[in-house]
N, C-alpha and C positions, 0 to 999 in steps of 0.2 A: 860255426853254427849261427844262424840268424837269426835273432829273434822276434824281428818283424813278421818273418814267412818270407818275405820278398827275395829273389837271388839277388846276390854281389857278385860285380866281375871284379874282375882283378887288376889294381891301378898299374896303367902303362909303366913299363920298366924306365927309370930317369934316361935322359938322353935320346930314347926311343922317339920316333920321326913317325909321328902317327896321327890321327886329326883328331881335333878335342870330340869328347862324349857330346852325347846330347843334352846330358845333364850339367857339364860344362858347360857347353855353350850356352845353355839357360841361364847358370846363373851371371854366365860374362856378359850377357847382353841386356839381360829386364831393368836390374838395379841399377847399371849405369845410364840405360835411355832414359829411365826417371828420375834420378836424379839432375840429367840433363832436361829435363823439360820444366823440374822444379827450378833451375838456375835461372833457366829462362823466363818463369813465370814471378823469379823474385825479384828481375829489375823491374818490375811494375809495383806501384804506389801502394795496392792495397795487399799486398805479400809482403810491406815492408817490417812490418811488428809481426808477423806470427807464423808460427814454424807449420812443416807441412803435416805431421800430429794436430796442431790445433786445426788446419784445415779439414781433417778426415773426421775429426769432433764437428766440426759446422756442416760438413758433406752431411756426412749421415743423419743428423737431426734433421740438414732440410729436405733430403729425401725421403724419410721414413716416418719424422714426425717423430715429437716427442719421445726420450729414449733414458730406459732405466741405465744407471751408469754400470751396473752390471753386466747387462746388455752390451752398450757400449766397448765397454772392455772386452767384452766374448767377442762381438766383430771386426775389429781394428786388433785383435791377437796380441792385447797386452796387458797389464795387470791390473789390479783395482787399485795397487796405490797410483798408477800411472792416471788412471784415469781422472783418481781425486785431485791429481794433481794441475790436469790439465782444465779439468773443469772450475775448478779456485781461480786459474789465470781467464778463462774466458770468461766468468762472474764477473771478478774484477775489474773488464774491459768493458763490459759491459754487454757482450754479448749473447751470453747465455743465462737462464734464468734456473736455479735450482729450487725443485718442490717437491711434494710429498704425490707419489704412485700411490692413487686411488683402489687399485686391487693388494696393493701391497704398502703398508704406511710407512714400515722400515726402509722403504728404498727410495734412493733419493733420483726423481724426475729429474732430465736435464730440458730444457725447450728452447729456441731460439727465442730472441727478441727482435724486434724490426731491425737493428742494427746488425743485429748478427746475421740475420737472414739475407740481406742487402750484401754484406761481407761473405757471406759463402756465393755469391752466385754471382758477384764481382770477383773473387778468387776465381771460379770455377771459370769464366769468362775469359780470364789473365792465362790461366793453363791452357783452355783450348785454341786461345792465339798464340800459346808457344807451341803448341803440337803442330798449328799450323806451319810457322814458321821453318820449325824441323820437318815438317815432311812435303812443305811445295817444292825445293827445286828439285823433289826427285822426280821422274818420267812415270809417267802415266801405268806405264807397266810395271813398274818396282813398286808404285804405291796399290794397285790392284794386289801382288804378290805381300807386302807387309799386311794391308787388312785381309786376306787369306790366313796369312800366321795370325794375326790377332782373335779371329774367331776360332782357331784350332785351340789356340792358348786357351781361352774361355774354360776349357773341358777342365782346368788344373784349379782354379776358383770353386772352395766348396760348394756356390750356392747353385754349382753346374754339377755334381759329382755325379749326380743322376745320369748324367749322358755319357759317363765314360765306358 
Protein backbone atom coordinates (compact mmCIF):
# COMPACT_ATOMS: atom_id res chain seq x y z
CA UNK A 1 0.00 0.00 0.00
CA UNK A 2 1.27 3.37 -0.78
CA UNK A 3 1.08 6.12 1.06
CA UNK A 4 1.86 8.69 -1.24
CA UNK A 5 -1.18 7.72 -3.84
CA UNK A 6 1.43 7.42 -6.32
CA UNK A 7 1.90 3.55 -8.00
CA UNK A 8 5.34 1.57 -7.37
CA UNK A 9 6.60 -0.68 -9.90
CA UNK A 10 8.54 -3.30 -8.95
CA UNK A 11 12.46 -3.22 -8.80
CA UNK A 12 14.04 -5.21 -11.65
CA UNK A 13 14.75 -8.74 -10.50
CA UNK A 14 19.03 -8.60 -9.79
CA UNK A 15 20.91 -9.90 -12.66
CA UNK A 16 18.02 -9.03 -15.01
CA UNK A 17 19.31 -7.21 -18.41
CA UNK A 18 16.83 -4.55 -18.58
CA UNK A 19 17.43 -0.54 -19.25
CA UNK A 20 17.61 1.69 -16.27
CA UNK A 21 14.07 3.53 -15.17
CA UNK A 22 13.61 6.85 -15.97
CA UNK A 23 13.83 7.61 -12.52
CA UNK A 24 17.17 6.13 -12.54
CA UNK A 25 18.43 7.58 -15.17
CA UNK A 26 17.55 10.97 -13.55
CA UNK A 27 19.15 10.46 -10.72
CA UNK A 28 22.54 9.03 -12.68
CA UNK A 29 22.72 11.84 -14.64
CA UNK A 30 21.59 15.46 -12.85
CA UNK A 31 23.91 15.14 -9.73
CA UNK A 32 26.88 13.98 -11.34
CA UNK A 33 26.62 16.71 -14.45
CA UNK A 34 26.62 19.18 -11.57
CA UNK A 35 28.89 18.18 -9.76
CA UNK A 36 30.93 18.08 -12.85
CA UNK A 37 30.37 21.64 -13.83
CA UNK A 38 30.93 22.65 -9.99
CA UNK A 39 34.56 20.92 -10.33
CA UNK A 40 35.08 22.85 -13.15
CA UNK A 41 34.03 25.99 -11.93
CA UNK A 42 36.28 25.42 -8.79
CA UNK A 43 39.59 25.63 -10.61
CA UNK A 44 38.83 29.21 -10.90
CA UNK A 45 40.05 31.78 -8.43
CA UNK A 46 36.92 33.08 -7.01
CA UNK A 47 35.39 29.29 -6.18
CA UNK A 48 38.42 28.98 -4.25
CA UNK A 49 37.21 29.59 -0.49
CA UNK A 50 33.45 28.85 -0.84
CA UNK A 51 31.48 25.71 -1.27
CA UNK A 52 28.67 25.52 -3.67
CA UNK A 53 25.94 26.03 -0.50
CA UNK A 54 27.61 29.25 0.06
CA UNK A 55 27.21 30.14 -3.67
CA UNK A 56 23.24 29.24 -3.72
CA UNK A 57 23.26 31.66 -0.41
CA UNK A 58 24.85 34.55 -2.90
CA UNK A 59 22.78 33.29 -5.96
CA UNK A 60 19.56 33.87 -4.47
CA UNK A 61 20.21 37.05 -2.56
CA UNK A 62 21.36 38.53 -5.73
CA UNK A 63 18.63 37.41 -7.74
CA UNK A 64 15.79 37.96 -5.41
CA UNK A 65 17.11 40.59 -3.26
CA UNK A 66 17.30 40.73 0.21
CA UNK A 67 16.17 37.35 1.91
CA UNK A 68 14.68 36.31 5.28
CA UNK A 69 16.99 33.25 6.41
CA UNK A 70 13.91 31.37 6.66
CA UNK A 71 13.16 32.03 3.47
CA UNK A 72 16.37 31.05 2.44
CA UNK A 73 16.35 27.75 3.99
CA UNK A 74 12.67 27.00 2.50
CA UNK A 75 14.41 27.50 -1.10
CA UNK A 76 17.80 25.91 -1.10
CA UNK A 77 15.57 22.68 0.76
CA UNK A 78 17.60 22.89 3.99
CA UNK A 79 17.49 23.58 7.40
CA UNK A 80 17.46 26.71 9.66
CA UNK A 81 20.52 25.50 11.40
CA UNK A 82 22.10 24.98 8.10
CA UNK A 83 21.31 28.28 6.94
CA UNK A 84 22.61 29.91 10.28
CA UNK A 85 25.36 28.32 9.71
CA UNK A 86 26.03 29.38 6.32
CA UNK A 87 25.13 32.78 6.80
CA UNK A 88 27.86 33.34 10.09
CA UNK A 89 30.60 32.11 7.31
CA UNK A 90 29.43 34.66 4.59
CA UNK A 91 29.16 37.63 7.55
CA UNK A 92 32.41 36.68 8.46
CA UNK A 93 33.78 36.99 4.95
CA UNK A 94 32.43 39.66 4.54
CA UNK A 95 29.92 39.16 2.16
CA UNK A 96 26.73 39.11 3.41
CA UNK A 97 25.10 41.59 5.82
CA UNK A 98 22.61 40.30 8.50
CA UNK A 99 19.56 42.78 9.71
CA UNK A 100 16.38 43.03 11.17
CA UNK A 101 12.88 42.20 8.39
CA UNK A 102 11.04 45.21 8.70
CA UNK A 103 7.49 43.34 8.35
CA UNK A 104 8.84 40.79 10.67
CA UNK A 105 11.68 42.04 13.70
CA UNK A 106 12.23 38.51 14.90
CA UNK A 107 13.73 37.56 11.61
CA UNK A 108 16.93 37.94 10.60
CA UNK A 109 17.40 39.76 6.89
CA UNK A 110 20.29 38.46 4.92
CA UNK A 111 21.41 41.20 1.98
CA UNK A 112 24.50 41.27 -0.05
CA UNK A 113 27.24 43.56 0.23
CA UNK A 114 29.21 44.99 -2.77
CA UNK A 115 31.63 42.35 -2.23
CA UNK A 116 29.39 39.71 -1.96
CA UNK A 117 27.50 40.89 -4.87
CA UNK A 118 30.64 41.16 -7.15
CA UNK A 119 31.48 37.38 -5.68
CA UNK A 120 28.17 35.84 -6.68
CA UNK A 121 28.20 37.06 -10.33
CA UNK A 122 32.01 36.29 -10.54
CA UNK A 123 30.86 32.78 -9.38
CA UNK A 124 28.04 32.70 -11.59
CA UNK A 125 30.40 33.83 -14.60
CA UNK A 126 33.07 30.89 -13.49
CA UNK A 127 30.03 28.32 -13.82
CA UNK A 128 28.76 29.42 -16.94
CA UNK A 129 32.19 29.13 -18.58
CA UNK A 130 32.47 25.60 -17.29
CA UNK A 131 28.98 24.81 -18.77
CA UNK A 132 30.41 26.14 -21.65
CA UNK A 133 33.28 24.20 -21.77
CA UNK A 134 31.33 20.91 -21.03
CA UNK A 135 29.04 21.39 -23.71
CA UNK A 136 31.01 23.04 -26.87
CA UNK A 137 32.70 20.12 -28.36
CA UNK A 138 29.40 18.56 -28.69
CA UNK A 139 27.61 18.82 -32.26
CA UNK A 140 25.24 21.19 -32.82
CA UNK A 141 22.68 18.59 -32.76
CA UNK A 142 23.19 16.87 -29.38
CA UNK A 143 23.53 20.37 -27.94
CA UNK A 144 19.84 21.35 -29.70
CA UNK A 145 18.67 17.66 -28.13
CA UNK A 146 20.36 18.53 -24.38
CA UNK A 147 18.52 22.13 -24.07
CA UNK A 148 15.38 20.24 -25.32
CA UNK A 149 15.93 17.93 -22.12
CA UNK A 150 16.81 20.95 -20.07
CA UNK A 151 13.49 22.72 -20.68
CA UNK A 152 11.46 19.46 -20.32
CA UNK A 153 13.48 19.04 -16.88
CA UNK A 154 12.10 22.56 -15.86
CA UNK A 155 8.49 20.94 -15.40
CA UNK A 156 10.35 18.95 -12.10
CA UNK A 157 11.47 22.44 -10.35
CA UNK A 158 8.54 23.56 -7.84
CA UNK A 159 8.54 27.05 -9.12
CA UNK A 160 7.36 25.22 -12.56
CA UNK A 161 4.72 22.70 -10.78
CA UNK A 162 1.99 24.69 -12.43
CA UNK A 163 3.00 23.23 -15.90
CA UNK A 164 2.91 19.73 -15.04
Amino acid sequence: MSTSGATRRAAPKSGAASAPTLEASLIATVAPVMRHLVFHARRRRTWSELTYQQYNVLRTIDTMGPQPQAELARRLLVTAPVITRLAATLADAGLVERGTDATDRRAVLLNLTPKGRRRARAMRRDLLEAAHELLDPLPTSRRRAVARALEELQVLLPQHSARR
